[in-house]
Backbone as XML, in Angstrom:
<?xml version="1.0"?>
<chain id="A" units="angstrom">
  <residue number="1" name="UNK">
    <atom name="N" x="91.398" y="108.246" z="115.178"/>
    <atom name="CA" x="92.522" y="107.550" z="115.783"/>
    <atom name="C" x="93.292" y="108.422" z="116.765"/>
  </residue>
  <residue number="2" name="UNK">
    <atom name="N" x="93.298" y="109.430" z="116.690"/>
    <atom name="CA" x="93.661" y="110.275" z="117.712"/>
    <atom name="C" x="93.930" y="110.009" z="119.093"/>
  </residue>
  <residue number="3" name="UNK">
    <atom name="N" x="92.830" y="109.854" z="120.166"/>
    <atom name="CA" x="92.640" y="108.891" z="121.123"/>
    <atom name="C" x="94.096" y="108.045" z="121.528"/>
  </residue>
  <residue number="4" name="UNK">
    <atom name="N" x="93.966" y="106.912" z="120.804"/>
    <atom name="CA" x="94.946" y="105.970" z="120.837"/>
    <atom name="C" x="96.368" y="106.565" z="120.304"/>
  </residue>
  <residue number="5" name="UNK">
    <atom name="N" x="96.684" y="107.126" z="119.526"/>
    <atom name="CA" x="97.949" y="107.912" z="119.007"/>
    <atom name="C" x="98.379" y="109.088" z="120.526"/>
  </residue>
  <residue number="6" name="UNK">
    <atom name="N" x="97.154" y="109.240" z="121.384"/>
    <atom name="CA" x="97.561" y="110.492" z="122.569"/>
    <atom name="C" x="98.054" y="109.051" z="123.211"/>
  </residue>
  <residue number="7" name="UNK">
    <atom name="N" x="97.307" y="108.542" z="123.733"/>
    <atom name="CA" x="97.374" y="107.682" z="125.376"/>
    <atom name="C" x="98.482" y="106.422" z="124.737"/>
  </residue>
  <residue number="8" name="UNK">
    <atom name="N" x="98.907" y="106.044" z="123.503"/>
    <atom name="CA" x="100.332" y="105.531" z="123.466"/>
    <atom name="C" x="101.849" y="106.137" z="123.106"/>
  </residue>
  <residue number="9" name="UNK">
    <atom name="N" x="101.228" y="107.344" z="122.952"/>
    <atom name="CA" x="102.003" y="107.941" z="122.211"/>
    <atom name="C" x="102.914" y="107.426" z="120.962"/>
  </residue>
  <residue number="10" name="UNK">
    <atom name="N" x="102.611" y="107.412" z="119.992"/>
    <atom name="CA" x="102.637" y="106.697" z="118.914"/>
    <atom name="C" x="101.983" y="107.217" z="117.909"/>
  </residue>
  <residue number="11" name="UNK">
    <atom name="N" x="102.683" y="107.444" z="116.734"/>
    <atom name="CA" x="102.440" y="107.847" z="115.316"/>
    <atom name="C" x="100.680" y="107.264" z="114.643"/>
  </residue>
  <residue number="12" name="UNK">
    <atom name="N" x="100.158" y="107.996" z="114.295"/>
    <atom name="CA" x="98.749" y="107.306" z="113.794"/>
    <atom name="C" x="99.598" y="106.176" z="113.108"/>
  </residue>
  <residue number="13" name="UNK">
    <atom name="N" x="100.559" y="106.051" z="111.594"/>
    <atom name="CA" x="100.695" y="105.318" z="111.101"/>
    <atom name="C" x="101.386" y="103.603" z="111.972"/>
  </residue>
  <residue number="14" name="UNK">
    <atom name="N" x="101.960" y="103.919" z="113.072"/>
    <atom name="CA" x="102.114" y="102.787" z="114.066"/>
    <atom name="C" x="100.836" y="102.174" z="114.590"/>
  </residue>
  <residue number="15" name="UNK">
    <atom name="N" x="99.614" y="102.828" z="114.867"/>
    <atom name="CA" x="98.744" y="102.380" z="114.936"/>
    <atom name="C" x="97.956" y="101.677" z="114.160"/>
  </residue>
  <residue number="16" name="UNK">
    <atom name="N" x="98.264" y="102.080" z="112.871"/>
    <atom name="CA" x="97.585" y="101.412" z="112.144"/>
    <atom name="C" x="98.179" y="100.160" z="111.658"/>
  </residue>
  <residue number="17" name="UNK">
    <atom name="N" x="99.260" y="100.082" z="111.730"/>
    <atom name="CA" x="100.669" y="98.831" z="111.378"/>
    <atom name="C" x="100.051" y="98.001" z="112.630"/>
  </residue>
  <residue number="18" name="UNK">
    <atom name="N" x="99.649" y="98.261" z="114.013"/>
    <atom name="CA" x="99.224" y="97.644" z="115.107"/>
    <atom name="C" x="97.823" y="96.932" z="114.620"/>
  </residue>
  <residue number="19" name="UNK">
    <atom name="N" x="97.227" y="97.645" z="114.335"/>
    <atom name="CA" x="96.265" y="96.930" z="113.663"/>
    <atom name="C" x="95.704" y="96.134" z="112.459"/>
  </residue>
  <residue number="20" name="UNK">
    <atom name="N" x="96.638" y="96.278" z="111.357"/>
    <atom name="CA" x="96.638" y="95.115" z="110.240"/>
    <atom name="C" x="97.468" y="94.219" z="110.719"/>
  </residue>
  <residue number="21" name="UNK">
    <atom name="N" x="98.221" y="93.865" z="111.823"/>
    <atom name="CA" x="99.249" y="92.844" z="112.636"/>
    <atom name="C" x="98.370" y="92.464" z="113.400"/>
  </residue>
  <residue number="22" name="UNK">
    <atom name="N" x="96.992" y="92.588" z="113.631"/>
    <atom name="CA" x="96.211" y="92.274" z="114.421"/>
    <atom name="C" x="96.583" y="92.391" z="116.101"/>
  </residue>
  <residue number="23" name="UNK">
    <atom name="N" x="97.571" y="93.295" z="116.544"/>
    <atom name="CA" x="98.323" y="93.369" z="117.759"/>
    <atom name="C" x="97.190" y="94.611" z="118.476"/>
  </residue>
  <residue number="24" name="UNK">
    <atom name="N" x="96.137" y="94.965" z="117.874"/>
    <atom name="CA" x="95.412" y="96.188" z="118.612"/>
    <atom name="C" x="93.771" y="95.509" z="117.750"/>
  </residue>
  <residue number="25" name="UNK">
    <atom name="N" x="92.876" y="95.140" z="118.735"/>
    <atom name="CA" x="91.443" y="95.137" z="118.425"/>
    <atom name="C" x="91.029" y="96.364" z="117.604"/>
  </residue>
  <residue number="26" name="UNK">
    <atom name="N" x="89.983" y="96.496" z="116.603"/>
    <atom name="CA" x="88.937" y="97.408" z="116.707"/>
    <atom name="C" x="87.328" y="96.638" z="115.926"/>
  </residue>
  <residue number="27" name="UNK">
    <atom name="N" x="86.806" y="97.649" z="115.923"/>
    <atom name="CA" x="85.249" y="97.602" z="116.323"/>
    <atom name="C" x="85.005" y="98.642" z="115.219"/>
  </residue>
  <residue number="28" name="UNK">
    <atom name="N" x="84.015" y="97.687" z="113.856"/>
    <atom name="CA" x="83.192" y="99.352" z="113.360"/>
    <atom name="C" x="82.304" y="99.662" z="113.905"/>
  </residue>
  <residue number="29" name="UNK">
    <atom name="N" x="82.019" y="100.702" z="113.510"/>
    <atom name="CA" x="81.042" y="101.794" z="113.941"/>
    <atom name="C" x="80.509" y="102.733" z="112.935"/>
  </residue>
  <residue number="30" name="UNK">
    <atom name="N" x="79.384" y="102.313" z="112.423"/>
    <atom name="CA" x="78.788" y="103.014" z="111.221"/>
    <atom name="C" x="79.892" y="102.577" z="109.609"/>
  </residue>
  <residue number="31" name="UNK">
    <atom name="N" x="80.781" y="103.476" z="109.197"/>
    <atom name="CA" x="81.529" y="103.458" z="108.401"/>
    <atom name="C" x="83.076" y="103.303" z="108.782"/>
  </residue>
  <residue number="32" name="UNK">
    <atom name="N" x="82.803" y="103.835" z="109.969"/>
    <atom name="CA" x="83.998" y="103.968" z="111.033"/>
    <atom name="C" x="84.839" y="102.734" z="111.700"/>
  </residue>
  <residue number="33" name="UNK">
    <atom name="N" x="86.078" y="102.701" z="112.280"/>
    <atom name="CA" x="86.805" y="101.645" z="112.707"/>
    <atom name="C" x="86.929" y="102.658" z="114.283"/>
  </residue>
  <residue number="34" name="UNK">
    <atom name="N" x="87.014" y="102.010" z="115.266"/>
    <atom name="CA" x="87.290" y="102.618" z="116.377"/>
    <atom name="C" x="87.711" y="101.245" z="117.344"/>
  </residue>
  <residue number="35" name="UNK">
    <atom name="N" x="89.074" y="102.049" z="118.543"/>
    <atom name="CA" x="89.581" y="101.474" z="119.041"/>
    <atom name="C" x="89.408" y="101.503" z="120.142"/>
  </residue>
  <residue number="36" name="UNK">
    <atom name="N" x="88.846" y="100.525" z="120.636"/>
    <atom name="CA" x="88.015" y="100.205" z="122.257"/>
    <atom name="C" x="89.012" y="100.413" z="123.670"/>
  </residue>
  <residue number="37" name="UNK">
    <atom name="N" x="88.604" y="101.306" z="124.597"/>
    <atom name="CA" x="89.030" y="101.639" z="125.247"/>
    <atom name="C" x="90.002" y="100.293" z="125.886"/>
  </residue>
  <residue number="38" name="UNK">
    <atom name="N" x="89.325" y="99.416" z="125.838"/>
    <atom name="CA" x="89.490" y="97.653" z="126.689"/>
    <atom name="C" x="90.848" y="97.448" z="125.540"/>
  </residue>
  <residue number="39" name="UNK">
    <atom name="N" x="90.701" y="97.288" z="124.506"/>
    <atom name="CA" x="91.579" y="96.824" z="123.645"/>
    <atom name="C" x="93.032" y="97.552" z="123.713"/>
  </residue>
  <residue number="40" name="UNK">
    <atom name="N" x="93.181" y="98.823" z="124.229"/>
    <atom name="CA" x="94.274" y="99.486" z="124.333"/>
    <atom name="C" x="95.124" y="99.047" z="125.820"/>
  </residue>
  <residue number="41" name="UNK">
    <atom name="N" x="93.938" y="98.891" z="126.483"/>
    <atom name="CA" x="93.974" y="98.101" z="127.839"/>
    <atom name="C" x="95.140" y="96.921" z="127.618"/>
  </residue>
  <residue number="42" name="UNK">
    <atom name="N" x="94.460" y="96.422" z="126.779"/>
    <atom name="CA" x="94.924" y="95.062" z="126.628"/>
    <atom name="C" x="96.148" y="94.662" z="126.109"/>
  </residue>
  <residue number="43" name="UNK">
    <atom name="N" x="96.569" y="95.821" z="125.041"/>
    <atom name="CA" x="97.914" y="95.672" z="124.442"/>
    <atom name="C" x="98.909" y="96.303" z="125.089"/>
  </residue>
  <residue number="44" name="UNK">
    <atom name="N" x="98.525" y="97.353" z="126.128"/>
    <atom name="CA" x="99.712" y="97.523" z="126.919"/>
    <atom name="C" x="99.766" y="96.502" z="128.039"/>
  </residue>
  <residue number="45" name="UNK">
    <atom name="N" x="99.191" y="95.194" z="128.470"/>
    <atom name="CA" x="98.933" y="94.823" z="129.393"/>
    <atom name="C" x="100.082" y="93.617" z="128.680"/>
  </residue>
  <residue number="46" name="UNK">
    <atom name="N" x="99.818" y="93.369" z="127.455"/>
    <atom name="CA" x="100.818" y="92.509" z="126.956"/>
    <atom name="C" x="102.394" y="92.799" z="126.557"/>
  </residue>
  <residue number="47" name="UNK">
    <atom name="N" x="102.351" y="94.697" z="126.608"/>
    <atom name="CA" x="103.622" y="94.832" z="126.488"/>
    <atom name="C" x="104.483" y="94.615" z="127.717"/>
  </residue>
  <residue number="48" name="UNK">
    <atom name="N" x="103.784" y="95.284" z="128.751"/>
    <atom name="CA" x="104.022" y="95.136" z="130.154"/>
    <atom name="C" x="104.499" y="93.441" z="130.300"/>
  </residue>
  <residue number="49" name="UNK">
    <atom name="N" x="103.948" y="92.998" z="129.997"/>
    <atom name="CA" x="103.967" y="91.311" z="130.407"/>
    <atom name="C" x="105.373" y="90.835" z="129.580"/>
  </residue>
  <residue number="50" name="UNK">
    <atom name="N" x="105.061" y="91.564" z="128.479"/>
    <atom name="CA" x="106.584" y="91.054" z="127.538"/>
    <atom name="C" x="107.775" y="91.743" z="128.176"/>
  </residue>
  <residue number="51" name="UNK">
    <atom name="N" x="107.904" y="92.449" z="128.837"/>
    <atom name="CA" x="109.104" y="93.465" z="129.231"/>
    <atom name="C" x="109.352" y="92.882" z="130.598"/>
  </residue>
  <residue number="52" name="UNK">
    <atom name="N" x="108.248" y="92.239" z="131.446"/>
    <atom name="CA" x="108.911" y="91.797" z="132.252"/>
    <atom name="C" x="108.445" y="92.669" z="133.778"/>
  </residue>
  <residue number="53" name="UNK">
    <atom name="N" x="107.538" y="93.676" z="133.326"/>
    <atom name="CA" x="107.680" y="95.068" z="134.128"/>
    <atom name="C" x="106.157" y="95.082" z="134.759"/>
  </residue>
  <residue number="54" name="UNK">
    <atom name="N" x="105.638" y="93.733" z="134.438"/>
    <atom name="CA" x="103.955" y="93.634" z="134.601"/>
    <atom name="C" x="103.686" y="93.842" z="136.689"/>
  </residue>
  <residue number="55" name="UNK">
    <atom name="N" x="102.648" y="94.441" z="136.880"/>
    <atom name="CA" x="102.520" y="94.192" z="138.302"/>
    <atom name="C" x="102.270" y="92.777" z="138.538"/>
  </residue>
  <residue number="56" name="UNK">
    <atom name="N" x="102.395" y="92.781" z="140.132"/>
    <atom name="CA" x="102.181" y="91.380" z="140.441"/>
    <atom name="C" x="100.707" y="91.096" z="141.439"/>
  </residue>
</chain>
């Protein structure tokens, strides 16, 4: 989880609250849960949109 905890800056445990809220995709992988580059995409694209601050 690392990854996603750098590029939102945000607590692993926020991330993971993001993701049993279903507010952040992931994808297993072997045994693993991993968070798709697109999907991080996507939830700042909706924060942006909620704030008002989205490009046009």
């Amino acid at each position: 989880m690392s990854p996603p905890v750098a590029l939102l800056s945000v607590s692993r445990s926020r991330i993971y609250e993001l993701i049993r809220s279903n507010q952040l995709r992931t994808v297993r992988v072997g045994g693993s849960r991993r968070v798709p580059a697109r999907a991080l995409d996507e939830y700042v694209a909706r924060l942006l949109r909620g704030s008002g601050r989205g490009t046009a």
